[in-house]
Biopython code that builds the backbone (N, CA, C, O; Angstrom):
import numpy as np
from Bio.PDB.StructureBuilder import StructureBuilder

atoms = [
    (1, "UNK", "N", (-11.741, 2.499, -9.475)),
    (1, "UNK", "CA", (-12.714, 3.417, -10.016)),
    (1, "UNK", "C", (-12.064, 4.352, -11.028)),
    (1, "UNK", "O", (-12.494, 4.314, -12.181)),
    (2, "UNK", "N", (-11.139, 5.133, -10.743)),
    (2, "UNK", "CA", (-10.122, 5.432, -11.326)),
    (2, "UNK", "C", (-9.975, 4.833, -12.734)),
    (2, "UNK", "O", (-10.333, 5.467, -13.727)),
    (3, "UNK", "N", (-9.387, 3.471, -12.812)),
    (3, "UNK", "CA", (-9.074, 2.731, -13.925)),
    (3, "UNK", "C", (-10.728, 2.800, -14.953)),
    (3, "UNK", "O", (-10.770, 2.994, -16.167)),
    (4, "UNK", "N", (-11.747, 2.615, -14.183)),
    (4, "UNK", "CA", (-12.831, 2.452, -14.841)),
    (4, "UNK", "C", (-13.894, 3.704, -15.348)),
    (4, "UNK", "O", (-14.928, 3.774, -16.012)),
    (5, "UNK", "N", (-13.037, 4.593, -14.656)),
    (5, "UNK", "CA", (-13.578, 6.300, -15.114)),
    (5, "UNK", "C", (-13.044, 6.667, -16.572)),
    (5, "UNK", "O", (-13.813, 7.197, -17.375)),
    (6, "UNK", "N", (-11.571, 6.350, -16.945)),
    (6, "UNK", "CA", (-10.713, 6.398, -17.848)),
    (6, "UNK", "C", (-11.110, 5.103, -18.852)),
    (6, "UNK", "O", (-11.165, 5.508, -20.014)),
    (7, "UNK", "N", (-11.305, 4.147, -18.779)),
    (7, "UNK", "CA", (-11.848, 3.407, -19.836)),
    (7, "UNK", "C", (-13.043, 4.036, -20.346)),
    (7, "UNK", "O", (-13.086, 4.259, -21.556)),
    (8, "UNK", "N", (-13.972, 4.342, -19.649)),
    (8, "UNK", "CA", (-15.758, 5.007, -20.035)),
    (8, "UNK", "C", (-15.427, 5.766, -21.043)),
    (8, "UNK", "O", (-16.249, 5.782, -21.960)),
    (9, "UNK", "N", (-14.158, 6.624, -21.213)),
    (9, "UNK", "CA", (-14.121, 7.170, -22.243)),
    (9, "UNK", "C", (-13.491, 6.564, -24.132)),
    (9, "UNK", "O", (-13.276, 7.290, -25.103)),
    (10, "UNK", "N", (-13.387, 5.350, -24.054)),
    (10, "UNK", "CA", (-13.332, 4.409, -24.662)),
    (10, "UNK", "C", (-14.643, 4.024, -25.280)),
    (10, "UNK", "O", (-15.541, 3.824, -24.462)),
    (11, "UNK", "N", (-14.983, 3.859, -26.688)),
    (11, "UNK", "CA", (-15.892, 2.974, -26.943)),
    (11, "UNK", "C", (-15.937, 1.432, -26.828)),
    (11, "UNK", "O", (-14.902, 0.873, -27.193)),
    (12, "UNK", "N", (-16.931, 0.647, -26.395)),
    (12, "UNK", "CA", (-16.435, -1.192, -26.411)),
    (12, "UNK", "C", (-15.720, -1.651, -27.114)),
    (12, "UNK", "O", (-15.265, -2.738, -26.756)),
    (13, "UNK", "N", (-15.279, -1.124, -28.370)),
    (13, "UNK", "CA", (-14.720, -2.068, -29.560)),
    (13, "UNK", "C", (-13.658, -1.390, -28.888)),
    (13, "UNK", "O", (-13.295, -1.960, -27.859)),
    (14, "UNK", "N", (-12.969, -0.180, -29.220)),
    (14, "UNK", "CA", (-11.860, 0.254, -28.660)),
    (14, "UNK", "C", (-11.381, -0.297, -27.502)),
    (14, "UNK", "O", (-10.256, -0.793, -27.453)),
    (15, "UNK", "N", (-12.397, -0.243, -26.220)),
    (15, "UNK", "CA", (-11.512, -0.805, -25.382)),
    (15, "UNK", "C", (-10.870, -1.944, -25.236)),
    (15, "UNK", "O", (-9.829, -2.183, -24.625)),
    (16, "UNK", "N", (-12.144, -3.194, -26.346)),
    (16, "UNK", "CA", (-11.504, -4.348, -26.064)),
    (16, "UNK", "C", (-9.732, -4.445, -27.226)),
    (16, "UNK", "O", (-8.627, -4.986, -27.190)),
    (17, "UNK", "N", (-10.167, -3.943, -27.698)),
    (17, "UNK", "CA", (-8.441, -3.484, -29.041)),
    (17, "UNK", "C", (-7.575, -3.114, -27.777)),
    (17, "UNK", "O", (-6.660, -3.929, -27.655)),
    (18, "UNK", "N", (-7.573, -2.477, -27.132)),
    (18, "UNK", "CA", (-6.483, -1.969, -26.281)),
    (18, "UNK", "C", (-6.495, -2.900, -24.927)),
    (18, "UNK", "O", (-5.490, -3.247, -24.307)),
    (19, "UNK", "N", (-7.403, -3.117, -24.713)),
    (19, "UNK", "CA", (-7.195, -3.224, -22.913)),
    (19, "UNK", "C", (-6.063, -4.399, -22.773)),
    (19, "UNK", "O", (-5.636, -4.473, -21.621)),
    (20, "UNK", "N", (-5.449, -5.386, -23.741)),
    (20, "UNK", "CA", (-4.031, -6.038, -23.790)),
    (20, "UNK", "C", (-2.936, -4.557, -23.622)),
    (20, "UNK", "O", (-2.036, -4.598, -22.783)),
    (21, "UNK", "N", (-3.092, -3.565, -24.315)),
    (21, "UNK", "CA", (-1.740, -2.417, -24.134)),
    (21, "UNK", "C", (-2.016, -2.151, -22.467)),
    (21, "UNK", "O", (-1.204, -2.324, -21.559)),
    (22, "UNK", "N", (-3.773, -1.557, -22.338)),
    (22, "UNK", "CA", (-3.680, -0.742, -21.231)),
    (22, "UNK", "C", (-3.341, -1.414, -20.043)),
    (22, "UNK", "O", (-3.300, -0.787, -18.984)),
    (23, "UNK", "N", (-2.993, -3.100, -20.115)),
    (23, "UNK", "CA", (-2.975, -3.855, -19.159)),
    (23, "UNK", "C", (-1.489, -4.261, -18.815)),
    (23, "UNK", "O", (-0.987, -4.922, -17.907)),
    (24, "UNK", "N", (-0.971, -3.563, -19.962)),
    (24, "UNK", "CA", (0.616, -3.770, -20.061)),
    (24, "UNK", "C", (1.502, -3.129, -19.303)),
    (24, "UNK", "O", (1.127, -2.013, -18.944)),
    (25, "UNK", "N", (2.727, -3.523, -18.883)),
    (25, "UNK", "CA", (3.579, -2.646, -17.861)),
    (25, "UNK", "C", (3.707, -1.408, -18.555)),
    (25, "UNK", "O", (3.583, -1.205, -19.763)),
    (26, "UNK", "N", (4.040, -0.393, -17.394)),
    (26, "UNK", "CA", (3.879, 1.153, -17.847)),
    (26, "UNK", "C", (5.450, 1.296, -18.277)),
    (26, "UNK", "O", (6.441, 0.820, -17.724)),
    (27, "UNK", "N", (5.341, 2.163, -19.524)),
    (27, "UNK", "CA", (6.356, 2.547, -19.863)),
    (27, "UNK", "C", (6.708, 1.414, -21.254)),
    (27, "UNK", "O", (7.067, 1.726, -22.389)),
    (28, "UNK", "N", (6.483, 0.186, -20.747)),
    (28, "UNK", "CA", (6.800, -0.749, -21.815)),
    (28, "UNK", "C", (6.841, -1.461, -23.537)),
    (28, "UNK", "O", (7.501, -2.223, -24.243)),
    (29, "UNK", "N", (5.298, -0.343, -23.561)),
    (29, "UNK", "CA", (4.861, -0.691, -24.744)),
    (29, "UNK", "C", (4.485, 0.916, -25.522)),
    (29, "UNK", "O", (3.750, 1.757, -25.005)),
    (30, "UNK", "N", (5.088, 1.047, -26.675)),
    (30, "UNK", "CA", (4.956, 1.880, -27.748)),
    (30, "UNK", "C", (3.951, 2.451, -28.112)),
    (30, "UNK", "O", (3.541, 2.020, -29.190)),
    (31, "UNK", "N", (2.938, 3.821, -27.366)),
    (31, "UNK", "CA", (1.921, 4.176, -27.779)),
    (31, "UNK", "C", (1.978, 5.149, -28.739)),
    (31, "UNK", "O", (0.862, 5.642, -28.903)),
    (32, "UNK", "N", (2.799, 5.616, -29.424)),
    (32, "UNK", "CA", (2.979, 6.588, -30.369)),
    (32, "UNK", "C", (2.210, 6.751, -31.165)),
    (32, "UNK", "O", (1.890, 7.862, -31.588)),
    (33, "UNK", "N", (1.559, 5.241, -31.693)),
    (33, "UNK", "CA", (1.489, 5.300, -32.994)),
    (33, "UNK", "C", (-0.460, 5.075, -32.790)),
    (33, "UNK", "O", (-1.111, 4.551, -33.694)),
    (34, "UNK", "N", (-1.252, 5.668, -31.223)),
    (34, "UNK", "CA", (-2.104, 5.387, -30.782)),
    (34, "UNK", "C", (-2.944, 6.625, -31.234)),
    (34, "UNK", "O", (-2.549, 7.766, -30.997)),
    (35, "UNK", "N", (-4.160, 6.359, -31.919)),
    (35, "UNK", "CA", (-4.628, 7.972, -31.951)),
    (35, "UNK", "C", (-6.333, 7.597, -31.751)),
    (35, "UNK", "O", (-6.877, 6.497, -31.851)),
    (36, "UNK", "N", (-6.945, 8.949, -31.431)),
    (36, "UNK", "CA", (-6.320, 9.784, -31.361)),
    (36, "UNK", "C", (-5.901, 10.124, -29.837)),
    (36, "UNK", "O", (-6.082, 9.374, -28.877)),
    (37, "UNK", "N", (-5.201, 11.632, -29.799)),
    (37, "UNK", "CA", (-4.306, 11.827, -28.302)),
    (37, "UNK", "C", (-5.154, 11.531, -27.512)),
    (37, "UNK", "O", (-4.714, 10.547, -26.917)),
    (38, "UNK", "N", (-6.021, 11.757, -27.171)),
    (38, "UNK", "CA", (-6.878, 11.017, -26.075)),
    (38, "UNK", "C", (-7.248, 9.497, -25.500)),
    (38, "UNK", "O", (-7.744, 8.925, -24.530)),
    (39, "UNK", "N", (-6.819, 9.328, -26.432)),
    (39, "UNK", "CA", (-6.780, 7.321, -26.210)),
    (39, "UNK", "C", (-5.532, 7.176, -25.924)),
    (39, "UNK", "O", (-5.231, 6.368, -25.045)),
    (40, "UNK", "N", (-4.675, 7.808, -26.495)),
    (40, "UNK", "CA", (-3.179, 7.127, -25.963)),
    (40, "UNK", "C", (-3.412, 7.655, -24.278)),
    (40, "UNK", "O", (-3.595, 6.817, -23.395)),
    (41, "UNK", "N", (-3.374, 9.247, -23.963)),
    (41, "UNK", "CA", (-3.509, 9.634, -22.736)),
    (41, "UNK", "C", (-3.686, 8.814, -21.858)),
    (41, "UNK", "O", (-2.928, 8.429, -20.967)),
    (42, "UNK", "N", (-5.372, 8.358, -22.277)),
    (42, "UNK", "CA", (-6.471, 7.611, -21.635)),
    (42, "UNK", "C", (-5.258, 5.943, -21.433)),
    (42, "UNK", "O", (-5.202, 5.571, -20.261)),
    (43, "UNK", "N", (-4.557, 5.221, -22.272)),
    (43, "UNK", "CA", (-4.094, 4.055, -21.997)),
    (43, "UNK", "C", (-2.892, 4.402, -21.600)),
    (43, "UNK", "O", (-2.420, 3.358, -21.150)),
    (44, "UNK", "N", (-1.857, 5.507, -21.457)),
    (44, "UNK", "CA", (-1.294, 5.635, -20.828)),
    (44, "UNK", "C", (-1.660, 5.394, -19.029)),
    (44, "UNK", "O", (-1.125, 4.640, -18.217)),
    (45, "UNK", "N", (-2.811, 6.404, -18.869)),
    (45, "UNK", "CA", (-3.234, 6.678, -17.497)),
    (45, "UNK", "C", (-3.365, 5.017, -16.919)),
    (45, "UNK", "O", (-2.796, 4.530, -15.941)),
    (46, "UNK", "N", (-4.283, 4.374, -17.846)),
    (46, "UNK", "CA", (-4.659, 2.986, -17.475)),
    (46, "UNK", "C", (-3.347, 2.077, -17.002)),
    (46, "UNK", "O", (-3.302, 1.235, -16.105)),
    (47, "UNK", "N", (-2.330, 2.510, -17.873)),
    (47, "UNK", "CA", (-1.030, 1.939, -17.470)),
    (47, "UNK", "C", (-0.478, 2.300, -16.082)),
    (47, "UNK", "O", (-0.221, 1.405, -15.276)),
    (48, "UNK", "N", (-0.291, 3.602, -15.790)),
    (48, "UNK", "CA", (0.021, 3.668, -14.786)),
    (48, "UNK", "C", (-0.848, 3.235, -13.372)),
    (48, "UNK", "O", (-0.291, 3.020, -12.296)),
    (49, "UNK", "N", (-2.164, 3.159, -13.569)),
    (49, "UNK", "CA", (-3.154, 2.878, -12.137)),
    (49, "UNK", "C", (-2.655, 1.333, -12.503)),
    (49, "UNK", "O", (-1.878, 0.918, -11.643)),
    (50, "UNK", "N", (-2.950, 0.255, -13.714)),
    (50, "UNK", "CA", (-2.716, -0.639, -13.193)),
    (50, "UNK", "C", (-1.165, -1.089, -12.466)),
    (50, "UNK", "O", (-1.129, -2.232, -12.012)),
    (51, "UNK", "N", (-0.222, -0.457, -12.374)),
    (51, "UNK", "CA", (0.941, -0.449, -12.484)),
    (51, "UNK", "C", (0.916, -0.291, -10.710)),
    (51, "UNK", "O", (1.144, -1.314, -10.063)),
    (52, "UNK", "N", (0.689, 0.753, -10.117)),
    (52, "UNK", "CA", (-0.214, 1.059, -8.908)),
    (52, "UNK", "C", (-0.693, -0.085, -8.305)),
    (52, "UNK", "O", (-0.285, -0.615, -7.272)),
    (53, "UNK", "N", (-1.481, -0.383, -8.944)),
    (53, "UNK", "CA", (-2.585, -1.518, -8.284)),
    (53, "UNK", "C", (-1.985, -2.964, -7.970)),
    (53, "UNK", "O", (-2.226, -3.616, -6.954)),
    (54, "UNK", "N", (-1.075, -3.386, -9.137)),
    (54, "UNK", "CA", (0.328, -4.430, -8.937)),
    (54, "UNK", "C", (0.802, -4.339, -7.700)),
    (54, "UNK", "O", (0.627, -5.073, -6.727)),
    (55, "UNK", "N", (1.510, -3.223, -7.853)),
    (55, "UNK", "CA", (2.493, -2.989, -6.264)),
    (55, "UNK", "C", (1.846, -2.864, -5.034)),
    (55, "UNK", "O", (2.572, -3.000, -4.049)),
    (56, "UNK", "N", (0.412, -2.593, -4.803)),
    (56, "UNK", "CA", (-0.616, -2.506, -3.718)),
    (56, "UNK", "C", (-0.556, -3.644, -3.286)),
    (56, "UNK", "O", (-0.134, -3.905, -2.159)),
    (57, "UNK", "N", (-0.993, -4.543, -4.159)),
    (57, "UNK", "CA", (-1.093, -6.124, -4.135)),
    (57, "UNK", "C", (0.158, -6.856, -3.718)),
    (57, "UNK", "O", (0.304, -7.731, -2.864)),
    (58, "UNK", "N", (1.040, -6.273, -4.545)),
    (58, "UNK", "CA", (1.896, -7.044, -3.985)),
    (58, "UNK", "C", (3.073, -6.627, -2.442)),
    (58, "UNK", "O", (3.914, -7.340, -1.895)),
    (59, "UNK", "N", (2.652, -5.242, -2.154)),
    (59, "UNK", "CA", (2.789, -5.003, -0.723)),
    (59, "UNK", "C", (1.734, -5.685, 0.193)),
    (59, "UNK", "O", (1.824, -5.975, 1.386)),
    (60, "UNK", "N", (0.941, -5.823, -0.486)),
    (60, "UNK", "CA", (-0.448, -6.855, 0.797)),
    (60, "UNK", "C", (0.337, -7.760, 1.054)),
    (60, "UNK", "O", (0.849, -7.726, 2.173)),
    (61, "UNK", "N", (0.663, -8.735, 0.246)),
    (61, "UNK", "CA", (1.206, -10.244, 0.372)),
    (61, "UNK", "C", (2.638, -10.500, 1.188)),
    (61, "UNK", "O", (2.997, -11.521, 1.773)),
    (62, "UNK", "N", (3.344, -9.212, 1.028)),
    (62, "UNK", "CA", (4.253, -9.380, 2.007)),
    (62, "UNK", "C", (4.045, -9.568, 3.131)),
    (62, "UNK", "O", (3.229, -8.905, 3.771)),
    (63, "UNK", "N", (5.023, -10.897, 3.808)),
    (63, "UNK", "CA", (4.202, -10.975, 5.711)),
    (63, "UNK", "C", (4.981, -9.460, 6.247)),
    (63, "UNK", "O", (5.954, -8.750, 5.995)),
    (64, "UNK", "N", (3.948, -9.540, 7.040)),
    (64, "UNK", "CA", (3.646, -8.998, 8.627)),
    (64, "UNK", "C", (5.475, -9.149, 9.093)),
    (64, "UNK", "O", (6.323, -9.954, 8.708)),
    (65, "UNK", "N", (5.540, -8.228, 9.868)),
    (65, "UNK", "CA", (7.325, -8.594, 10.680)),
    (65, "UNK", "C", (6.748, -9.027, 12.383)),
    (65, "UNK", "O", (5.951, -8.537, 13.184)),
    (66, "UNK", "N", (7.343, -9.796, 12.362)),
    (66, "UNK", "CA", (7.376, -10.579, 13.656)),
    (66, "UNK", "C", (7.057, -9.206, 15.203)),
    (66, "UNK", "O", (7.888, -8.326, 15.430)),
    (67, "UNK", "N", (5.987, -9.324, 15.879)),
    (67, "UNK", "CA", (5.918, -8.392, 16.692)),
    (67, "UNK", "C", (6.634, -8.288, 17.628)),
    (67, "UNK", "O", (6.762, -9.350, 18.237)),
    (68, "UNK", "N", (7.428, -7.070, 18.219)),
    (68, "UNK", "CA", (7.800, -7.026, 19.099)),
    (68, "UNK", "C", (7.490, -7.009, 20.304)),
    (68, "UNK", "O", (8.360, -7.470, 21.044)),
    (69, "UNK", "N", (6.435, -6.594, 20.859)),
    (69, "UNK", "CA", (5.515, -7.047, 21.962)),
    (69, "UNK", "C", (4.484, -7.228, 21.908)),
    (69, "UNK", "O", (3.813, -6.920, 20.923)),
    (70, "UNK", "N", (3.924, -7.897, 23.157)),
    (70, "UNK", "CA", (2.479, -8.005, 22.954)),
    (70, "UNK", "C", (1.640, -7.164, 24.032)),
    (70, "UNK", "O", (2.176, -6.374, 24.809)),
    (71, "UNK", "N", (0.607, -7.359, 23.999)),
    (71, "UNK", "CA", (0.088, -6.501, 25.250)),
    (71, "UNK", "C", (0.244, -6.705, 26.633)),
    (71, "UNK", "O", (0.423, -5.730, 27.363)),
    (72, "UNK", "N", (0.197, -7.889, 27.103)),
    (72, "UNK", "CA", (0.889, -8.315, 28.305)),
    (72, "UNK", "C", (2.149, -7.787, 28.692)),
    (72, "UNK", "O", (2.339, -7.565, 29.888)),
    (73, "UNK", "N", (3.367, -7.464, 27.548)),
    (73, "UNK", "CA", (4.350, -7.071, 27.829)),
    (73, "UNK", "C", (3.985, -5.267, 27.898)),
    (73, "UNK", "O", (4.787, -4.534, 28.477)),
    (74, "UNK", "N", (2.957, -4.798, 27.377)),
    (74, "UNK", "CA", (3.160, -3.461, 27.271)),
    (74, "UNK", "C", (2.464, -3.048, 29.064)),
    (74, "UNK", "O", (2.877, -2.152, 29.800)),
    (75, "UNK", "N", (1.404, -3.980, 29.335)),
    (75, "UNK", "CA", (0.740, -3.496, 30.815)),
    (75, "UNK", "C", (1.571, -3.905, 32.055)),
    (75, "UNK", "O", (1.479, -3.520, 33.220)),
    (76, "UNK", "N", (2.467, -4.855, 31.431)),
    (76, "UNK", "CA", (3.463, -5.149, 33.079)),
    (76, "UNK", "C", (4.692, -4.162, 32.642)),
    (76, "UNK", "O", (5.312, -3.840, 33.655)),
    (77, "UNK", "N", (5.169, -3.657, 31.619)),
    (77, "UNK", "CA", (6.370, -2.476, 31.902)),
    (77, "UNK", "C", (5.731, -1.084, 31.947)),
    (77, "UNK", "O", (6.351, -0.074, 32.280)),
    (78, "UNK", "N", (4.622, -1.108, 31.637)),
    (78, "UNK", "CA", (4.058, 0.155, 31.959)),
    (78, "UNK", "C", (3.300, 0.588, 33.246)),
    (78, "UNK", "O", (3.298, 1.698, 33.778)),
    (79, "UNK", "N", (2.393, -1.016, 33.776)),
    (79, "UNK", "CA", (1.784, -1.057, 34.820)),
    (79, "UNK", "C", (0.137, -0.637, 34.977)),
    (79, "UNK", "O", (-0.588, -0.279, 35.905)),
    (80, "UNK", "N", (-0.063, -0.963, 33.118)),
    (80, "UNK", "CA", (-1.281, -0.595, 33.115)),
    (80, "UNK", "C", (-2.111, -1.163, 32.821)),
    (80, "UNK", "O", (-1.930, -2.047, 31.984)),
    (81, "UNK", "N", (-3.477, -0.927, 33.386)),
    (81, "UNK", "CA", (-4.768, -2.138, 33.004)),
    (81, "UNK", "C", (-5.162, -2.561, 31.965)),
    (81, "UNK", "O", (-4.925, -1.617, 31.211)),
    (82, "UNK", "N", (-5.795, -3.655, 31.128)),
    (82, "UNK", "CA", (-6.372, -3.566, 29.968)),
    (82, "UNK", "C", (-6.833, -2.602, 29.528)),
    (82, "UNK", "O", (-6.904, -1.883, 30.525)),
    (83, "UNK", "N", (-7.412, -1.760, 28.294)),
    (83, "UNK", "CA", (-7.821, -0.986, 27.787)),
    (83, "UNK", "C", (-7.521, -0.629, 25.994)),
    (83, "UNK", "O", (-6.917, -1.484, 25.346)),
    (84, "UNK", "N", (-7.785, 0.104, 25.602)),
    (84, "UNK", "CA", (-7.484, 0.800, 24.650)),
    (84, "UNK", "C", (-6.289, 1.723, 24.259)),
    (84, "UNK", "O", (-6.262, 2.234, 23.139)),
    (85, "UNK", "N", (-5.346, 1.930, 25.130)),
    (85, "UNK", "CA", (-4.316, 2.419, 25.693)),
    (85, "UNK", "C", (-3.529, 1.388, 25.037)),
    (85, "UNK", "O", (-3.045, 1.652, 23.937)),
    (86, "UNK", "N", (-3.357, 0.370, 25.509)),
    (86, "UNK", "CA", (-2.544, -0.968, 24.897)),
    (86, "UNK", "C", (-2.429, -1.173, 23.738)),
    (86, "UNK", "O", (-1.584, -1.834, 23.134)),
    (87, "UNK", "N", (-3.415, -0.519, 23.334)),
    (87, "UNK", "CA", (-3.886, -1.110, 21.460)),
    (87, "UNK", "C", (-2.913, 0.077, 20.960)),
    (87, "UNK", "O", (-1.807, 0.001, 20.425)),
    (88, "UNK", "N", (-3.459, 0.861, 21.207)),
    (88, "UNK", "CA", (-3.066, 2.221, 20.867)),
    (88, "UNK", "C", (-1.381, 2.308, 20.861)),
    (88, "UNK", "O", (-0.819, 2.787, 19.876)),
    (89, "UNK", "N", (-0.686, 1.867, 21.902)),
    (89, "UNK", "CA", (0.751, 1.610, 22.290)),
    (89, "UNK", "C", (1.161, 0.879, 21.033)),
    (89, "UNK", "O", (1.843, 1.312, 20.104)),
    (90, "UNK", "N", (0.550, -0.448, 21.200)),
    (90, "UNK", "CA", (0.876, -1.826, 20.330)),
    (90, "UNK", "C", (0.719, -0.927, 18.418)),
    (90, "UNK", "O", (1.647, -1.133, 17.636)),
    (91, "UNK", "N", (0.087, -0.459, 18.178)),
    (91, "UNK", "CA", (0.274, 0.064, 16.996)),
    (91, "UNK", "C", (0.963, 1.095, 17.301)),
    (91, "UNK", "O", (1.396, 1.205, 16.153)),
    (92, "UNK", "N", (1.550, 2.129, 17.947)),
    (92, "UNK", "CA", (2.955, 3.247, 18.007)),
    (92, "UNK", "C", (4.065, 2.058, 17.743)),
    (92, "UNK", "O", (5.118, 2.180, 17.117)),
    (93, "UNK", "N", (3.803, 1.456, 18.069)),
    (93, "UNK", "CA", (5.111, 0.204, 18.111)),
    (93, "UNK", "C", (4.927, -0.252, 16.382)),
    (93, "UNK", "O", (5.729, -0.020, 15.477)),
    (94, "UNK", "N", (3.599, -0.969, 16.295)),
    (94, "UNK", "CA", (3.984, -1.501, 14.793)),
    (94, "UNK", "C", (4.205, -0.379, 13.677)),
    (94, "UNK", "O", (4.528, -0.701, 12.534)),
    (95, "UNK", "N", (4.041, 0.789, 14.010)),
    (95, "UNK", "CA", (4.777, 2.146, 12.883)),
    (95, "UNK", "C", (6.005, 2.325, 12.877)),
    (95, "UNK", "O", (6.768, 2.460, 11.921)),
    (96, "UNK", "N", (6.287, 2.327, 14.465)),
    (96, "UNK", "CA", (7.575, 2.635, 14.699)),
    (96, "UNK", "C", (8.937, 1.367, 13.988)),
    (96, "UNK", "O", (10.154, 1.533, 13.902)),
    (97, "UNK", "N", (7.920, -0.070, 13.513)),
    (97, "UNK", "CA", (8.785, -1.171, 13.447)),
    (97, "UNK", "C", (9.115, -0.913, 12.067)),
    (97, "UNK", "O", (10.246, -0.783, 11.599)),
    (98, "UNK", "N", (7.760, -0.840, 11.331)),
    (98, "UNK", "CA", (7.782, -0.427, 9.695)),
    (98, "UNK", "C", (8.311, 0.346, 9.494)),
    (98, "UNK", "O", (8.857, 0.283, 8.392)),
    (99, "UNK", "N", (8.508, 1.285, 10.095)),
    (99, "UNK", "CA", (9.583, 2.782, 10.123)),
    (99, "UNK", "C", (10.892, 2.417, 9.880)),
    (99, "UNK", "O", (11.179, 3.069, 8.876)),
    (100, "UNK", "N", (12.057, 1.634, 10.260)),
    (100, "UNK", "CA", (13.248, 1.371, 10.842)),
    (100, "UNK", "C", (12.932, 1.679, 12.450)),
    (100, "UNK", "O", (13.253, 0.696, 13.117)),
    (101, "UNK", "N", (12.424, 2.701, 13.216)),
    (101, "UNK", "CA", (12.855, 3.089, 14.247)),
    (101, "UNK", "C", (13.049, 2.342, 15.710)),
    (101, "UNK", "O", (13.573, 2.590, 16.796)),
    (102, "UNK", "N", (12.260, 1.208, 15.038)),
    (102, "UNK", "CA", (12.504, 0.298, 16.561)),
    (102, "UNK", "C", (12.468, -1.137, 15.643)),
    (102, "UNK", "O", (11.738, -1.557, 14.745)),
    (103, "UNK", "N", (13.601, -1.630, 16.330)),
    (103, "UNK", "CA", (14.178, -2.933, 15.886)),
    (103, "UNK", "C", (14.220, -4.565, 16.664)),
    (103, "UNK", "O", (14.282, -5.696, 16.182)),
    (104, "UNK", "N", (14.147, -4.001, 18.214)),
    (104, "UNK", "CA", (13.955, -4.901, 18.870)),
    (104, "UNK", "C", (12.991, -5.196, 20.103)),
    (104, "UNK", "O", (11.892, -4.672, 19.916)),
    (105, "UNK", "N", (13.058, -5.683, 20.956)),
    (105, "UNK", "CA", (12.139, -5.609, 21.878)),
    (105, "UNK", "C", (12.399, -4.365, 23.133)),
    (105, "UNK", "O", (11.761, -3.510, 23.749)),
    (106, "UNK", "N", (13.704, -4.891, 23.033)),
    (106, "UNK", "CA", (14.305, -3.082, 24.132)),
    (106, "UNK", "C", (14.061, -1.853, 23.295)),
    (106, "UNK", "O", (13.507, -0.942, 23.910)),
    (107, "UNK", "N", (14.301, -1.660, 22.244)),
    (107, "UNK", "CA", (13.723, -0.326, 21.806)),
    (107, "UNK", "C", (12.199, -0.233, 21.879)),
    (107, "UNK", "O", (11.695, 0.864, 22.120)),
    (108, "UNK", "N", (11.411, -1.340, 21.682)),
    (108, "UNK", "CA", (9.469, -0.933, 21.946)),
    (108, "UNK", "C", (9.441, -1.153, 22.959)),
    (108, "UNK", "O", (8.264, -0.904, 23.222)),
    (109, "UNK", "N", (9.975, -1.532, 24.019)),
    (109, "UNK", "CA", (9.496, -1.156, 25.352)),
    (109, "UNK", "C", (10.115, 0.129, 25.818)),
    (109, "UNK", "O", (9.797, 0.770, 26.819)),
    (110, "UNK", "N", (11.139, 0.433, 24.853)),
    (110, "UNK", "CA", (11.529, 2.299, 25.744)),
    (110, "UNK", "C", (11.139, 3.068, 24.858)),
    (110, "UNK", "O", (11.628, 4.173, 25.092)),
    (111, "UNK", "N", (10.198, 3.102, 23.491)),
    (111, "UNK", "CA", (9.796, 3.617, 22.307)),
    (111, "UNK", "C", (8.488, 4.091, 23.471)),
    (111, "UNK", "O", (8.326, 5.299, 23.647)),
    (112, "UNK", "N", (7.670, 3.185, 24.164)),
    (112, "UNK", "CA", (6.610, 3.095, 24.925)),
    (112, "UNK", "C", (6.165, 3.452, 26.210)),
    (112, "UNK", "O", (5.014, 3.685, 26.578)),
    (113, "UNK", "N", (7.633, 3.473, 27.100)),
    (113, "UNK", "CA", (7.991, 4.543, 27.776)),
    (113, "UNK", "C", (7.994, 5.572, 27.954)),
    (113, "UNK", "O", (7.704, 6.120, 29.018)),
    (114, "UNK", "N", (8.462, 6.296, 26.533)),
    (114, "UNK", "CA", (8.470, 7.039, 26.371)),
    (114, "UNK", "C", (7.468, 8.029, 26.144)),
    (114, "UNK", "O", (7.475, 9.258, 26.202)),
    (115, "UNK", "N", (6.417, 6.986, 25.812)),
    (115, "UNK", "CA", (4.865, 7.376, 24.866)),
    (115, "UNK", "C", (3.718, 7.619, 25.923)),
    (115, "UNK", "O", (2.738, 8.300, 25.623)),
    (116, "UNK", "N", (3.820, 7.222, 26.779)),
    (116, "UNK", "CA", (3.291, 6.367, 28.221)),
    (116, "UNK", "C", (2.515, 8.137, 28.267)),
    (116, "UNK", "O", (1.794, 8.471, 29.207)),
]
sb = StructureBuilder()
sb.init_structure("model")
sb.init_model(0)
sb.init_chain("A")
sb.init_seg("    ")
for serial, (resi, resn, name, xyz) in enumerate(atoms, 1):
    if name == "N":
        sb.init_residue(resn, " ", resi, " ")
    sb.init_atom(name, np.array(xyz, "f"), 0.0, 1.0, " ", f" {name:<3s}", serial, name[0])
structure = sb.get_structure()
């Protein structure tokens, strides 16, 4: 929305002249010679959201890290029934994995312990 708030201020002919720059890596391409200041601004900005929007994407596509437990393992070391509790555990665990802070399966079961 962002990207498309900042084009609106573009006329059609203009945008289609630019939207090859504004689509271009940020930093990469020479707007100096862009006028007036408001259009460069404006394809600067565009540069950086799409630039943003790249790396979003391409953090999606990275897999998942292998889980360290599952819920079965969280209700027999904890001793607790199905519920929402489990879920709740099981994601302290997948923050804690993305974090550095827990690396293996003995650290999320005493990460959870602890949490209990």
């Amino acid at each position: 929305m962002c990207w498309a708030d900042h084009a609106s201020y573009l006329n059609e002919a203009a945008l289609k002249k630019r939207l090859r720059t504004a689509s271009a890596a940020y930093g990469k391409s020479d707007l100096s010679r862009v006028r007036p200041e408001e259009a460069r601004k404006t394809l600067r900005h565009l540069q950086l959201v799409s630039l943003l929007l790249r790396r979003w994407r391409d953090m999606s596509r990275a897999p998942a890290p292998e889980r360290l437990l599952d819920g079965r393992d969280v209700m027999k070391a904890l001793k607790l029934p199905p519920g929402p509790r489990i879920g709740e555990l099981l994601e302290r665990v997948r923050e804690a994995q993305a974090e550095g802070e827990v690396t293996d399966k003995a650290g999320a079961l005493a990460l959870i312990a602890r949490l209990k």
